[in-house]
C-alpha positions in Angstrom: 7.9 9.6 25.1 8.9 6.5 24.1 11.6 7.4 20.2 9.6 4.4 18.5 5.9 6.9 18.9 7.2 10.0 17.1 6.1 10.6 13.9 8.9 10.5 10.7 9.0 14.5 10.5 9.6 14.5 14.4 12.1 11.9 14.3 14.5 13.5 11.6 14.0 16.7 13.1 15.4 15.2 16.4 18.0 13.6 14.7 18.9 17.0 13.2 18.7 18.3 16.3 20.8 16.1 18.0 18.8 15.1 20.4 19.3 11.0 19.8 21.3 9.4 17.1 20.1 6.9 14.5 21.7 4.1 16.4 19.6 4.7 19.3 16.3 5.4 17.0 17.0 1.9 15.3 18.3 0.6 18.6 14.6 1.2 19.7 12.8 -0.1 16.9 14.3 -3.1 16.9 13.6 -4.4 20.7 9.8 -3.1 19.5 10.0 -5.7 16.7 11.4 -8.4 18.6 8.8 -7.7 21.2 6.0 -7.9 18.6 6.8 -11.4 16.9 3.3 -12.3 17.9 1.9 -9.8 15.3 4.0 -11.3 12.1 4.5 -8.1 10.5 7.7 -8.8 10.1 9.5 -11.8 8.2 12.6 -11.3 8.2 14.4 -8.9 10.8 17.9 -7.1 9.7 19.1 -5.9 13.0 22.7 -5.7 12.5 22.4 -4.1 8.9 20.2 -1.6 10.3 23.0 -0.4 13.1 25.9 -0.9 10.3 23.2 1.6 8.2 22.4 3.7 11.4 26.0 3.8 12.4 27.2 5.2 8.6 23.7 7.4 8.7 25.5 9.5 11.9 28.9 9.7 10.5 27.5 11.2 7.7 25.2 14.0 9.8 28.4 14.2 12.0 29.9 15.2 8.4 27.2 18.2 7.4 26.2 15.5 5.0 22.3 14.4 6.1 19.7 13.6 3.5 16.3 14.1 3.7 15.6 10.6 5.5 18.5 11.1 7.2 18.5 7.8 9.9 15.3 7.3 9.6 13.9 3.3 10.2 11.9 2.2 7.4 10.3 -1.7 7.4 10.1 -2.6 3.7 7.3 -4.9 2.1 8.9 -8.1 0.8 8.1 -7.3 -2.7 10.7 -5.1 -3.3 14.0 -6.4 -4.4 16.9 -5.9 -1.5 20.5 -6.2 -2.6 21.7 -9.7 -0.8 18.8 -10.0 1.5 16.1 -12.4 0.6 13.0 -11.2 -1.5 10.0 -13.5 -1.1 6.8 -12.0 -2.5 5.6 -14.0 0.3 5.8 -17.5 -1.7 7.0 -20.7 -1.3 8.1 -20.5 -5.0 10.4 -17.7 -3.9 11.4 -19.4 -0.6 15.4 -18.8 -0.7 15.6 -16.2 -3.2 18.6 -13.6 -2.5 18.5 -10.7 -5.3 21.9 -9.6 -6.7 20.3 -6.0 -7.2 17.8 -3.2 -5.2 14.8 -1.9 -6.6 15.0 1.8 -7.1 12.2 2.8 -4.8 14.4 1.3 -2.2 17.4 2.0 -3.6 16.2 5.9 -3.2 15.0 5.9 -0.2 18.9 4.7 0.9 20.3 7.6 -1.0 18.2 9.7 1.3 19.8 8.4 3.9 17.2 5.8 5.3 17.8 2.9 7.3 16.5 -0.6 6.9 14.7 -2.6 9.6 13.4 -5.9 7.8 11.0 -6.9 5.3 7.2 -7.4 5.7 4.8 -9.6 5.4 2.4 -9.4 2.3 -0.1 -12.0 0.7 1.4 -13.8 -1.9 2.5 -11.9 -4.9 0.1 -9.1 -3.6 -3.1 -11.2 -3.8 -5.4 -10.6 -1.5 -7.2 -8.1 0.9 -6.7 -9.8 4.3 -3.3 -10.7 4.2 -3.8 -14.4 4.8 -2.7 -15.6 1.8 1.2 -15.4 3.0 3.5 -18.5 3.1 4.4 -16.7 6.5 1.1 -16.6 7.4 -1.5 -14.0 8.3 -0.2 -10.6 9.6 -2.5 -9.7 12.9 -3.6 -6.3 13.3 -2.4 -4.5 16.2 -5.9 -2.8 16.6 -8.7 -5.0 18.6 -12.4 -4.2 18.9 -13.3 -3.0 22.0 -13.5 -5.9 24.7 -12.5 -8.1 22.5 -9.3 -10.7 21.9 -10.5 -11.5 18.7 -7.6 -11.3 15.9 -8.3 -9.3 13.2 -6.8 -8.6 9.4 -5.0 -5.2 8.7 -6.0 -5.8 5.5 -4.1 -6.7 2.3 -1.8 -7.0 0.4 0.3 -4.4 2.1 -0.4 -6.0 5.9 2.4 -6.0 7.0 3.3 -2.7 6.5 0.1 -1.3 7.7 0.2 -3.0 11.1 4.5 -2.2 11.3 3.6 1.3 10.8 0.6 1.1 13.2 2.2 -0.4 16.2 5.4 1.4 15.7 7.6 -0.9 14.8 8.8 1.6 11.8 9.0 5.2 11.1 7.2 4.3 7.9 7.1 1.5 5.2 6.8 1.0 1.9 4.1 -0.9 0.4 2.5 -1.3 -3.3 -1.2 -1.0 -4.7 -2.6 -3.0 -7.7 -6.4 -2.6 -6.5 -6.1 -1.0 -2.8 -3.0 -2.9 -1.5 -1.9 0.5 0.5 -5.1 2.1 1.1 -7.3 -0.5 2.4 -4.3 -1.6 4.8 -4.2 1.8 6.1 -8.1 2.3 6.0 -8.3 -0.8 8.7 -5.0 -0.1 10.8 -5.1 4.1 11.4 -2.5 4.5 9.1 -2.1 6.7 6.0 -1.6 5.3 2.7 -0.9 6.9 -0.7 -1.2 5.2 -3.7 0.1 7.5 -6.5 0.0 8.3 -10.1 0.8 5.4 -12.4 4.2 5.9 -13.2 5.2 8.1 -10.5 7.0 5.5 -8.9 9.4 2.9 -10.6 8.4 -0.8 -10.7 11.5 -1.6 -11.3 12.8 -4.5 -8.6 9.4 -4.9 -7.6 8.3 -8.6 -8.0 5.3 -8.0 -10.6 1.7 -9.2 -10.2 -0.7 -7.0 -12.6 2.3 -4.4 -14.6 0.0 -2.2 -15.9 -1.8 -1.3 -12.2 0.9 -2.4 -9.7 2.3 1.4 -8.5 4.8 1.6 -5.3 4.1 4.3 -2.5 4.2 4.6 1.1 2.8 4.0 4.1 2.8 6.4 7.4 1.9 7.7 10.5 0.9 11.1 9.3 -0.1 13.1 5.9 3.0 14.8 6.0 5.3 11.5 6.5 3.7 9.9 3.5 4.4 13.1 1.9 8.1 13.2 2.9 8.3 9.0 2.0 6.8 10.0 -1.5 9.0 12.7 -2.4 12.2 10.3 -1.7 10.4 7.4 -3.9 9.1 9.2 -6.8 11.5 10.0 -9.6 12.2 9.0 -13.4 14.1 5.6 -13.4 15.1 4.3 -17.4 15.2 0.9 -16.7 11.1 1.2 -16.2 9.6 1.7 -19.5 6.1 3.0 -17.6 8.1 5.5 -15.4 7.0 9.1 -16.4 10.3 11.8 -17.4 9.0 14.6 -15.3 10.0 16.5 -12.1 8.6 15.1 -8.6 8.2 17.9 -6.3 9.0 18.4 -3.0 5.2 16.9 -1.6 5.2 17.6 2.0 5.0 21.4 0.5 1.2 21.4 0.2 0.7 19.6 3.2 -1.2 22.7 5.3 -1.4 24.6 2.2 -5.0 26.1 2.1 -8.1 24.3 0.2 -10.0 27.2 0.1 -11.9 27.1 -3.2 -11.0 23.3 -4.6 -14.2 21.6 -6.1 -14.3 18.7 -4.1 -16.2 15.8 -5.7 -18.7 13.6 -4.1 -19.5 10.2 -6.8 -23.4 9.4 -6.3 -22.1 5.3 -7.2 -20.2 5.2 -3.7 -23.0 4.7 -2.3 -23.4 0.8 -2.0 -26.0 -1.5 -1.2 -25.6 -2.7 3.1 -22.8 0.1 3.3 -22.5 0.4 7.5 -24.3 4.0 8.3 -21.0 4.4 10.4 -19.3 4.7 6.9 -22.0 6.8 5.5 -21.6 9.1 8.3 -17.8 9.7 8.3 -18.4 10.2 4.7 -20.5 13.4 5.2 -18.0 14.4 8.4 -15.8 14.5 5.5 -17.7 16.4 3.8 -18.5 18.7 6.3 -15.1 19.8 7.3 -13.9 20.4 3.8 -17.1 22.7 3.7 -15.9 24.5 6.7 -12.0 24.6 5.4 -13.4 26.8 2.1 -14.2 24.2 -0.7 -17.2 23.9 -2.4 -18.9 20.2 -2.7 -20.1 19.2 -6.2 -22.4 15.8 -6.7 -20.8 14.0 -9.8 -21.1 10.5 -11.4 -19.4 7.7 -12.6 -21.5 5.9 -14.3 -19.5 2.9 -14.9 -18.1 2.6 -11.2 -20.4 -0.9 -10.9 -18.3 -2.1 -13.7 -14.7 -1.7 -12.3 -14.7 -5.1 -9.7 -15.5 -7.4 -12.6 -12.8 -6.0 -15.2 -10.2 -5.4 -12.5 -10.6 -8.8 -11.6 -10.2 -10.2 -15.1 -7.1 -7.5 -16.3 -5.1 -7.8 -13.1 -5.4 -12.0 -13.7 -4.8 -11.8 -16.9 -1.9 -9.9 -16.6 -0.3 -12.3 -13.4 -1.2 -15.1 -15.7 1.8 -13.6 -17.8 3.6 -12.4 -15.2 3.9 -15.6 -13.0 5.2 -17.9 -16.0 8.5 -16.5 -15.2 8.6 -19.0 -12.0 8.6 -22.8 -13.9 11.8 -24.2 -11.7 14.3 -23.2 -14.3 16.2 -20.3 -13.3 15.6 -19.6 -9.3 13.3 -20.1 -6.8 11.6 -23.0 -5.9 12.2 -26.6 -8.0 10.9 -29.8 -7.5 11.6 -32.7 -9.6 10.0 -34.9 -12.3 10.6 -37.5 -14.3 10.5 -34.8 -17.6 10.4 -30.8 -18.2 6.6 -30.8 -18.3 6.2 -32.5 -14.8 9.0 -30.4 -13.4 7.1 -27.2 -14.1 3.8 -28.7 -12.8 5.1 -30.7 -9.7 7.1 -26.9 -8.7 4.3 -24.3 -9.2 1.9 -26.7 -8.0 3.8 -26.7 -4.7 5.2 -23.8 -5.1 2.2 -21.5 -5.6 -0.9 -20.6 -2.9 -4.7 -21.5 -3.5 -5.2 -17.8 -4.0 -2.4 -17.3 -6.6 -3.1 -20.5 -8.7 -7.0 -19.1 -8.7 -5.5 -16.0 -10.2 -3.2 -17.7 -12.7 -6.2 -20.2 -13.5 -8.7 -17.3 -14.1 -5.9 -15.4 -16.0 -5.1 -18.0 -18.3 -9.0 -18.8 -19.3 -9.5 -15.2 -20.1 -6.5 -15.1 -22.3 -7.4 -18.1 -23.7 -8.1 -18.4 -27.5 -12.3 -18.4 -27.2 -12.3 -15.9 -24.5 -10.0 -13.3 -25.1 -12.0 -11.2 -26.8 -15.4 -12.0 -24.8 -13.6 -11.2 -21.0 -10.3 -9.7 -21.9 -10.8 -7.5 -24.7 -14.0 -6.5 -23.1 -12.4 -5.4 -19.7 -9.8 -3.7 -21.4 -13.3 -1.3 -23.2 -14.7 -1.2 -19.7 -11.5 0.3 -18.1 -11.3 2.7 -20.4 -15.1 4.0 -20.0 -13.7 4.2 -15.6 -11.0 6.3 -17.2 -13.6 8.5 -19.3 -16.2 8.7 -16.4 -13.0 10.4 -14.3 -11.9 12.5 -16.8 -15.4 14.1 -17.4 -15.1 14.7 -13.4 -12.3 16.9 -13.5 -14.3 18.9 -15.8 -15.9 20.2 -12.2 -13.8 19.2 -9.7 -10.2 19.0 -8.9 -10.3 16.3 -6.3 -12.9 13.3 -5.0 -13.9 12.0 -1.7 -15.2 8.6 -0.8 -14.9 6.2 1.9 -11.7 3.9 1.6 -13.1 0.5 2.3 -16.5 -0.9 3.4 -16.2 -1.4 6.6 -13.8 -1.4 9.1 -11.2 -4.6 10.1 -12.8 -8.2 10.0 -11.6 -11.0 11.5 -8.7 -12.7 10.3 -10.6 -16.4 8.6 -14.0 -14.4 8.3 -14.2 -14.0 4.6 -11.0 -16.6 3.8 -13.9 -19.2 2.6 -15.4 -16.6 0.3 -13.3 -15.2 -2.1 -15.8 -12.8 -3.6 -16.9 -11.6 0.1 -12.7 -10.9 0.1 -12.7 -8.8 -3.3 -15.3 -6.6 -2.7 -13.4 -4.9 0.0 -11.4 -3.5 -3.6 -15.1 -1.5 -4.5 -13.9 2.3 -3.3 -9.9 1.5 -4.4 -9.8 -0.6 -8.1 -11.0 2.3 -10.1 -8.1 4.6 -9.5 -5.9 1.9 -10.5 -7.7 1.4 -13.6 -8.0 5.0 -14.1 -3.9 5.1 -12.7 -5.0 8.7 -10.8 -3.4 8.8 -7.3 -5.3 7.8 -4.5 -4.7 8.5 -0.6 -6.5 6.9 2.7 -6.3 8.6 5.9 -8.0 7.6 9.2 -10.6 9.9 10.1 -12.6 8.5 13.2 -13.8 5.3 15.3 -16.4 3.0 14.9 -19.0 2.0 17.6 -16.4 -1.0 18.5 -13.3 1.7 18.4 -11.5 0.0 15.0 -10.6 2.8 12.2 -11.9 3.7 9.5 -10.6 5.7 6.6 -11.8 8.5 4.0 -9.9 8.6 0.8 -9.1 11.3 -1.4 -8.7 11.1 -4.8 -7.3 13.0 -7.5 -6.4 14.1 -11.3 -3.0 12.5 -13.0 0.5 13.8 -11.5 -1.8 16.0 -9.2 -0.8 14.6 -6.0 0.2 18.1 -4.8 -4.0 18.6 -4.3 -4.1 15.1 -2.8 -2.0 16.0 -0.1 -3.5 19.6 0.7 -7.3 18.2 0.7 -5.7 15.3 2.8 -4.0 17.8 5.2 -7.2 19.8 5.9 -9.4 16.3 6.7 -6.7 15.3 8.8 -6.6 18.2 10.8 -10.4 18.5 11.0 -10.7 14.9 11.9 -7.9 15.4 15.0 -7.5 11.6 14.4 -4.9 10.2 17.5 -6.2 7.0 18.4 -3.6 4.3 18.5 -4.2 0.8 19.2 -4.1 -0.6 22.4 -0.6 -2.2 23.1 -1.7 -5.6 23.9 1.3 -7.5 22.0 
């Protein structure tokens, strides 16, 4: 068994065993990565921090003083801040930029005792679903159809976290969700992703696209390791006004606890027009083994579900519109020149920004825009709280939901780069829980007729991530999901 195919939990209990140090576990990672260039999940490889991290990380187990992440090799998404190693968001704008500072979701998951491996690819500012909006380029995904060559997407924005963690090129990564930007990456790469609470999570260090729906989490092999990654990033941080003051409990608790009795609820909306009857059917697997695990199945509705595409796509535009003013030349980043202030900003985030991000900023502005504001903005803003309403009826008889995570499974990288609307509706199972801010989690569950994932998601009631992770343990161990892709890389 090669050290890079255990699972987090395994890992840190064979460091703790002393069966391998961290030097060799990173050691082993990084020849993976260097042998798996052709994949792009990675943009920028920090081999010889990792050992100095490693190295530190067994003197202080040597000591009696291991954390709970104690050597473990994380890949981080290049949206997250990293003290003197260069922060991206994936943009030309942000091309050379070397933060002074750490975010404190990574910042944490050092205290803990983690290692770090290199940061990953991402589209642009976290805009987009396919991961081909990246200066860096597309991220492929390490799984393939069967008999086929044909590249495809591990979806976005998170992609290159979702295809690290699925080839094994870290013990875990984190990523960030503003509409499904960890669980439709993990949906299309066999992964599991949690997206949690709004708030659970700092955003502090985290280069901003949509404030009020951008939430950090993980992204791992197992439901336990995202558990475990969770734990270590969750916590109260001052310096985020939107971070919540309460305790984060020890999550990889309720993995295995029992579900027996948990209303589990099944939304009647899910159901969308030229869903694949693969999805439909792993859906009622679902289903069927929380049945047989003890919980009861309740039909529910929300109502306004067909509403939460259009005002996600006008608040989290709106709100990157705002963001994204920040970059203008002046301060860091990217600056080209012009014969006055005015041209400087246009000449530098016309080069500076993709076609995807300048669509956003474009829509953005127009909605915040004097005559519009209240027609599109204001009127989102109504509509997001009715998705918030239709959920919190819902708890009324259930404590959890279960839908598919995406639908379908992986497309081919370029398939649905021409169509931008094709591209947002693979957001139609995941926008609502960041409108709502509830905590969402994908987890693979089987194999379509061409062998590609495919993932059920579980979602649940505010700061209740405990029952997230239980209802996720039970699918996961009805499922028996152990496919990995083919190493063809």
């Amino acid at each position: 068994m090669s050290l890079t195919n255990l699972t987090l939990k395994a890992a840190i209990d064979g460091l703790a065993a002393r069966e391998f140090t961290s030097v060799e576990l990173t050691r082993a990672h990084i020849d993976a990565i260097e042998a798996a260039r052709g994949l792009n999940a990675y943009i920028l490889e920090t081999p010889d921090k990792a050992i100095d991290m490693a190295a530190k990380s067994d003197a202080r187990r040597a000591l009696g003083e291991a954390g709970p992440l104690e050597g473990a090799p994380l890949g981080v998404k290049d949206l997250f801040c990293t003290n003197g190693v260069r922060t991206t968001a994936c943009s030309k704008i942000l091309e050379n930029f070397v933060p002074t500072y750490e975010s404190t979701v990574t910042s944490q998951l050092w205290r803990d005792g983690a290692v770090m491996l290199g940061k990953l690819n991402l589209d642009q500012f976290a805009m987009g679903s396919s991961n081909e909006t990246s200066y860096f380029g597309p991220v492929t995904n390490p799984w393939r159809a069967q008999g086929s060559t044909k590249a495809l997407t591990p979806g976005g924005s998170s992609g290159g976290s979702a295809a690290a963690v699925a080839a094994d090129l870290c013990l875990g990564a984190t990523a960030t969700d503003t509409g499904g930007s960890i669980r439709q990456p993990a949906a299309f790469t066999g992964t599991v992703g949690i997206k949690p609470t709004y708030g659970r999570c700092s955003r502090w260090g985290v280069v901003a696209f949509a404030s009020s729906l951008d939430q950090a989490g993980p992204i791992a092999k197992t439901v336990e390791d995202a558990a475990l990654l969770l734990t270590s990033m969750s916590g109260h941080d001052p310096k985020d006004s939107t971070s919540l003051d309460i305790p984060v409990p020890d999550f990889t608790q309720f993995v295995g606890k029992s579900v027996k009795g948990l209303k589990i609820g099944i939304p009647k909306e899910y159901r969308v027009d030229n869903m694949p009857a693969e999805i439909e059917k792993l859906w009622q697997d679902g289903i069927a083994w929380l049945k047989e695990a003890g919980c009861e199945i309740v039909d529910i509705s929300l109502p306004h579900t067909k509403y939460a595409l259009p005002a996600y796509y006008i608040v989290a535009p709106a709100e990157a519109s705002s963001n994204l003013a920040r970059y203008d030349g002046m301060r860091y980043g990217l600056r080209e020149e012009g014969a006055n202030l005015t041209e400087i900003y246009e000449n530098t985030r016309a080069s500076g920004f993709g076609d995807e991000v300048k669509r956003r900023i474009l829509i953005g502005t127009y909605v915040l825009s004097a005559g519009y504001y209240d027609a599109y903005y204001l009127k989102a803003l109504k509509v997001r709280r009715r998705i918030a309403e239709d959920f919190d009826n819902a708890w009324t008889k259930c404590d959890a939901i279960l839908t598919p995570t995406a639908p379908s499974a992986a497309f081919g990288l370029g398939e649905n780069s021409n169509d931008p609307i094709a591209m947002y509706l693979n957001d139609v199972f995941t926008v609502t829980t960041n409108l709502a801010g509830l905590p969402g989690l994908s987890l693979p569950a089987g194999l379509d007729a061409n062998g590609l994932p495919l993932g059920l998601q579980i979602i649940g009631k505010p700061l209740d991530e405990a029952t997230v992770f239980s209802v996720a343990g039970a699918v996961e161990k009805a499922a028996g999901f152990t496919a990995k892709a083919e190493k063809w890389w």
